[in-house]
N, C-alpha and C positions, 0 to 999 in steps of 0.2 A: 761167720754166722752159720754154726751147722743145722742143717734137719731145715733151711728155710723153704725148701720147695715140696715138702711134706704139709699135706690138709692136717687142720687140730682135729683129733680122732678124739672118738670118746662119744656115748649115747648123749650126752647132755650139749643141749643148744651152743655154738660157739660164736665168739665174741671176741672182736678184733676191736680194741682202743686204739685211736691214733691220735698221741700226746698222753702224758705223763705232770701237765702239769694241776691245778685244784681239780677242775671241773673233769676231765679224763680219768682220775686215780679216784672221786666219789662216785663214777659212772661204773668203771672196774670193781671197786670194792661192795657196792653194794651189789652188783650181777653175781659176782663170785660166791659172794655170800647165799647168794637166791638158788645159789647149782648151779650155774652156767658156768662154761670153760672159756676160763678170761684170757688173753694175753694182750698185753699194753708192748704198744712199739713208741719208743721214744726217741728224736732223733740226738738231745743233747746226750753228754755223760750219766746225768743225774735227774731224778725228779725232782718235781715242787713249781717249775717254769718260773714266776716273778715272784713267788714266796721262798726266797735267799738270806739266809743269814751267815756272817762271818763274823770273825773276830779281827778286833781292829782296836790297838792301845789301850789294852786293859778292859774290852766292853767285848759284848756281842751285839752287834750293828743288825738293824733290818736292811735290807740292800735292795728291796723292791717294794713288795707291800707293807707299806708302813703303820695301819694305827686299826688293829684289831678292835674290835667293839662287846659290850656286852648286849648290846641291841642283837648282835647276830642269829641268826638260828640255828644253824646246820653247824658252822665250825665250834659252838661248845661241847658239842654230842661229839664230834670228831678228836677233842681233844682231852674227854673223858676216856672214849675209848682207846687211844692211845697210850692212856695211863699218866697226860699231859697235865691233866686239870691242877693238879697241885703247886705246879710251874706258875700257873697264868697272876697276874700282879695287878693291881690298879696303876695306871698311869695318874701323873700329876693332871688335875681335873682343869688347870690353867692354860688359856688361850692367850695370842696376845692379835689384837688384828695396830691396823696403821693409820691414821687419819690425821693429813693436814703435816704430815711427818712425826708426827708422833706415837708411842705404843699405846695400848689402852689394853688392860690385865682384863680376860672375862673369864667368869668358871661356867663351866659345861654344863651345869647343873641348877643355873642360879641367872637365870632371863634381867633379874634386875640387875647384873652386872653393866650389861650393856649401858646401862645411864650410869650407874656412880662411879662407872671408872671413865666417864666422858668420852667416850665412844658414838652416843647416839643422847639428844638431847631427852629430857623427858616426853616432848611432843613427839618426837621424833621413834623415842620407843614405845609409844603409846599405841603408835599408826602401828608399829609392826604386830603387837603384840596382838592390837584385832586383828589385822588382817591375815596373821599366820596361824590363830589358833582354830579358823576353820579346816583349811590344808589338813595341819597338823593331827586334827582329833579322825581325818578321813582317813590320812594316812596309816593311823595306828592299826583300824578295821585290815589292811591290808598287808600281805604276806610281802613284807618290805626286805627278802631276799629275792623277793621273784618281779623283772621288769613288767613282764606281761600281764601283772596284778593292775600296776598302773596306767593301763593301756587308755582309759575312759578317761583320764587326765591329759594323756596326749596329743592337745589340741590346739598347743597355743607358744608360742617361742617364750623364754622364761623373761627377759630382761623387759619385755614391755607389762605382760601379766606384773612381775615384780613393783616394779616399778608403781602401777596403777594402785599396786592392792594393799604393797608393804611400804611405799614409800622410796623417796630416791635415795634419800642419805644411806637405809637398812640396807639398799641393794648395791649402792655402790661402794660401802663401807664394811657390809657384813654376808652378804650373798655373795656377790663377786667374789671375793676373798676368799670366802669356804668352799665355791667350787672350785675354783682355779685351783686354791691351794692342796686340796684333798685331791683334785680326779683330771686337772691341767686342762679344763674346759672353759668356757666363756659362756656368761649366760646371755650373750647374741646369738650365737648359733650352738642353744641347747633348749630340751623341752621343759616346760612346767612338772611333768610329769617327774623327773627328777628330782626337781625342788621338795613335789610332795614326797617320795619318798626319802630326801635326807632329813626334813622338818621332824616326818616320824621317830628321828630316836632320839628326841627330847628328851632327856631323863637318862639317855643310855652315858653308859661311863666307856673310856678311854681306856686299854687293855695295854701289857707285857707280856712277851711269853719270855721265862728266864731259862735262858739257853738256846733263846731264840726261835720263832715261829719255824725255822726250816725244818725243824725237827719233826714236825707234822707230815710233810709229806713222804719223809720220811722213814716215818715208821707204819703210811700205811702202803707206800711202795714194799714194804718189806713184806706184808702180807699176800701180794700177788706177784705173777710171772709181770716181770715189766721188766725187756729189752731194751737196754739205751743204746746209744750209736746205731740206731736203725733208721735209715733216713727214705720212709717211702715216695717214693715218687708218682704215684695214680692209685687209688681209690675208685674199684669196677663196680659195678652193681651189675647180676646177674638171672637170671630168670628164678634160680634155688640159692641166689646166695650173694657175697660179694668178694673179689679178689683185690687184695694189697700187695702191687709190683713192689719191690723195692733191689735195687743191685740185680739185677738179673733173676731174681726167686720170683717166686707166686705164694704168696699166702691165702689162705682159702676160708672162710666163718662162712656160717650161715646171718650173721648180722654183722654192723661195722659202727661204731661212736666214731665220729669227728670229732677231737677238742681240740683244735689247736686256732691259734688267733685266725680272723679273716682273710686276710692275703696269705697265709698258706694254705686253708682251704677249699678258697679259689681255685691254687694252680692242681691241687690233687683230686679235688672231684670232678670228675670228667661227663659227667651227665646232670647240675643242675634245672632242677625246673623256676618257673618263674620267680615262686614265694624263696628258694634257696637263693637261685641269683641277688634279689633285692634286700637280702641279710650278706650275703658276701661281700657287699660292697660298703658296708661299714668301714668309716674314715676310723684310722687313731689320731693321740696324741703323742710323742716322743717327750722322751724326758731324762734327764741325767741326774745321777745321785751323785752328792760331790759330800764324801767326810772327813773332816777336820779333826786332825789330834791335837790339842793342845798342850802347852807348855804345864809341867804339875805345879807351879804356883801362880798359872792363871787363875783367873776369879770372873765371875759372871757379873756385868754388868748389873747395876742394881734394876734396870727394866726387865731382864729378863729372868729375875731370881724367882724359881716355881713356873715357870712358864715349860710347857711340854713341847708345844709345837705354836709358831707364827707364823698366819696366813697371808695371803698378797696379793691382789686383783689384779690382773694383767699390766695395764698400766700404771700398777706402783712401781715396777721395776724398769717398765719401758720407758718410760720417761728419763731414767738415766742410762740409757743404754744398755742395761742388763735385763734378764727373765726368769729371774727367781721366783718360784712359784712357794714354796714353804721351807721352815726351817727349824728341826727338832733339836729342843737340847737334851742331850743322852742321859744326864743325870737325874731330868726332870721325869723321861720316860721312864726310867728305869735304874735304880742305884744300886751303884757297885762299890763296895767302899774302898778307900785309898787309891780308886783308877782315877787316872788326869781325865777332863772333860772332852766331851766329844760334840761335835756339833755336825748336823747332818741337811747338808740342804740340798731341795730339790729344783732342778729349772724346767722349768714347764715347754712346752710346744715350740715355741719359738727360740727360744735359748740354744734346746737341744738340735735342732734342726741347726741353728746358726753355728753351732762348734760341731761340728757331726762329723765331719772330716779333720778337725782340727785335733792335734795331740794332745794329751790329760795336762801336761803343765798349761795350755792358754785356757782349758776350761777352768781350772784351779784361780790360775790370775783372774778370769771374771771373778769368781766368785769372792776373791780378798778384798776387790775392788769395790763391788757390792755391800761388805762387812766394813769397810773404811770408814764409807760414806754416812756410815751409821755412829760405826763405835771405831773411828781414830785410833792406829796403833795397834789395832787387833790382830792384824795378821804378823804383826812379831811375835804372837806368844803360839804360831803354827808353826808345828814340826815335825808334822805327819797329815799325810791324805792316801785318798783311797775315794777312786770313781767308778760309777757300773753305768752305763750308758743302756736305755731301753726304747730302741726302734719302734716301737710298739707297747708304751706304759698302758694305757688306757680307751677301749671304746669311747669315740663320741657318741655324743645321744641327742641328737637334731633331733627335730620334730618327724614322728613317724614311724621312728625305729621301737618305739615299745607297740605301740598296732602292728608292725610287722612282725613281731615276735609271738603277739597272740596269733596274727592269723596262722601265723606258721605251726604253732602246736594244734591249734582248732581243727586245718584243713588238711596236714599231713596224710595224706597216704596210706592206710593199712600194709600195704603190699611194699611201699618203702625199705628195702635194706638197711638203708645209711641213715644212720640217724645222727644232726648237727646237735653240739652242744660247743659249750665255752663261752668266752667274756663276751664278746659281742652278740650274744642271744642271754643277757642278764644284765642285773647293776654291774655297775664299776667299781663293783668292792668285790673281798675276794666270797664271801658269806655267799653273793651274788655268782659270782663263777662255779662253785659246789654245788647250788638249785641247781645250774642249766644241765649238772652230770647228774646229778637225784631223777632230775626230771625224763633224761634219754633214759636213764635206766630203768623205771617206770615203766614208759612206753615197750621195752623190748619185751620186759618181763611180762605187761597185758595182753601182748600178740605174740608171745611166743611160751607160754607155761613149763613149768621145766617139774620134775617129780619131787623135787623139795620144796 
């Protein structure tokens, strides 16, 4: 690492990133932009952090974040300016949730699926439809990239609020399922506030990027100085400034972005005050992506033919001893013609925790096991996988943690160096992780003006 114990020179404000993955690289790119002298220290090889694509039997797989939205805000502007936009694809609009063991087809767009495909009785979607479409019209008013938008909703654990307002069949057959399945949470220990903001993208469609979402960070890591294999070890904050140890060097800025998940910004910020300690301690989820190549004269199930992604409430899976939380069919997100089919599933919190130490082949065997129980015989037409294991898939969102994230921008500090951003100061999407670097970058750029 040459020149690391050399201050960033130059008359323009400096600006030390730590992390490279969404929220860190729209914190860098817009500072950059603004005239500030950027540099991103990254500790992996590469950017992007959970937005990973590969190729895998004839497809390009997401390998982290999986299901881009038109509802988003920030990541279409980002994939415009990338030159991305012409990539991006409608995803199959088809849902499948699980009830009584059975599938039930619903499109994303189309509320009265929920009854004609016997998922939710007519009563039964009747309750939900009142009792979501107030949520839902509050929600729209609100900047549903931004958690701290939701903060005034933060007042009540989701699964009783649900329950009361939507009904129990909608929550245990169609709530449950779409948090678990989307963001590997439970709505026991999650807020309402959440709920309102997913109800909000009613109407929003289900996204591809062809060639893969990694491409995005990609190409705007290309735009800036961003160091990989730099692995800091303390984040100072100092009377003019703030110092980044890393290997024996000193890097020097006048300002410093956090984005990297909670427990590593724990051990690197060495001088938290109260409002930081009580955002550091954001729990995650773990999670494992497990995908299936299949045999080229397999054939889809007729339940699952059009079907994008199939979601799973905690205990659909626990009950039989597995923790499949969702499970994407490749062809439905996104077609490729003449590639064999791919199937992509996710295990949620509990799953991933339970094989965590365990090698790819007994995570693989859960998950055949799983697909047996379903559709018999299915795992003879595997003849390829491919797992990414994620210590850290997702912020939980208990009650409390979007009022922590307003108070946290409200009462911050002028005189603050360090300024936090990343997933756990945002939604659980990644739309949500790019606010929280919009948002740092903002602030530097208000206290610290630069001549462009």
């Amino acid at each position: 690492m040459a020149n690391l114990s050399q201050s960033l020179l130059g008359p323009a404000q400096r600006v030390l990133v730590v992390g490279a993955g969404m929220a860190g690289l729209a914190a860098a790119q817009s500072l950059h932009r603004a005239g500030f002298q950027v540099r991103v220290l990254e500790q992996a090889q590469g950017a992007g952090g959970r937005v990973q694509s590969d190729s895998f039997h004839g497809r390009t797989i997401e390998c982290g974040a999986q299901f881009p939205s038109s509802g988003y805000r920030h990541i279409p502007r980002l994939l415009d300016e990338a030159g991305m936009a012409g990539s991006v694809e409608k995803a199959s609009p088809w849902a499948a949730f699980e009830r009584h063991g059975r599938l039930h087809k619903v499109h994303q767009k189309r509320p009265g699926t929920f009854v004609t495909s016997g998922l939710l009785s007519r009563r039964e979607g009747a309750r939900l439809i009142a009792g979501s479409l107030p949520l839902a019209l509050t929600g729209r008013w609100r900047d549903r990239s931004s958690y701290a938008a939701f903060a005034r909703l933060d007042t009540e654990e989701a699964a009783p609020w649900c329950n009361r307002n939507l009904g129990a069949a909608a929550t245990d057959h169609l709530l449950a399922p779409t948090i678990h399945g989307f963001y590997f949470h439970t709505l026991e220990q999650t807020s309402r506030a959440l709920i309102g903001a997913v109800m909000s993208f009613l109407n929003a469609e289900a996204l591809a990027i062809r060639g893969g979402w990694g491409r995005l960070p990609r190409a705007m890591a290309a735009e800036l100085n961003v160091q990989t294999g730099a692995k800091v070890e303390a984040l100072v904050e100092g009377p003019h400034g703030v110092q980044a140890h890393l290997g024996g060097d000193c890097l020097e800025a006048d300002w410093a972005v956090l984005a990297v998940p909670a427990p590593v910004a724990k051990q690197l910020l060495t001088t938290p005050d109260a409002l930081e300690r009580r955002l550091l301690q954001t729990g995650y989820a773990a999670a494992a992506h497990v995908a299936l190549g299949m045999h080229s004269d397999w054939r889809l199930p007729g339940n699952l033919e059009a079907v994008h992604g199939l979601l799973l409430a905690p205990g659909a899976s626990a009950a039989t001893g597995h923790s499949v939380a969702a499970m994407v069919v490749e062809s439905a997100r996104l077609p490729v013609a003449q590639a064999p089919e791919v199937l992509t599933l996710m295990l949620g919190d509990a799953g991933a925790r339970k094989y965590r130490d365990e090698p790819d082949a007994s995570l693989v065997e859960a998950v055949l096991q799983w697909l047996e129980l379903r559709w018999p015989g299915i795992s003879r037409a595997v003849v390829d996988h491919r797992v990414q294991r994620w210590p850290c898939a997702e912020p939980l969102s208990p009650l409390g943690r979007a009022r922590a994230i307003a108070q946290y921008r409200a009462e911050l500090v002028p005189k603050r160096r360090i300024v936090l951003c990343g997933d756990y100061l945002g939604m659980p999407w990644t739309d949500g992780a790019v606010e929280t670097g919009l948002w740092a970058a903002e602030r530097i750029r208000r206290l610290a003006p630069t001549a462009k």
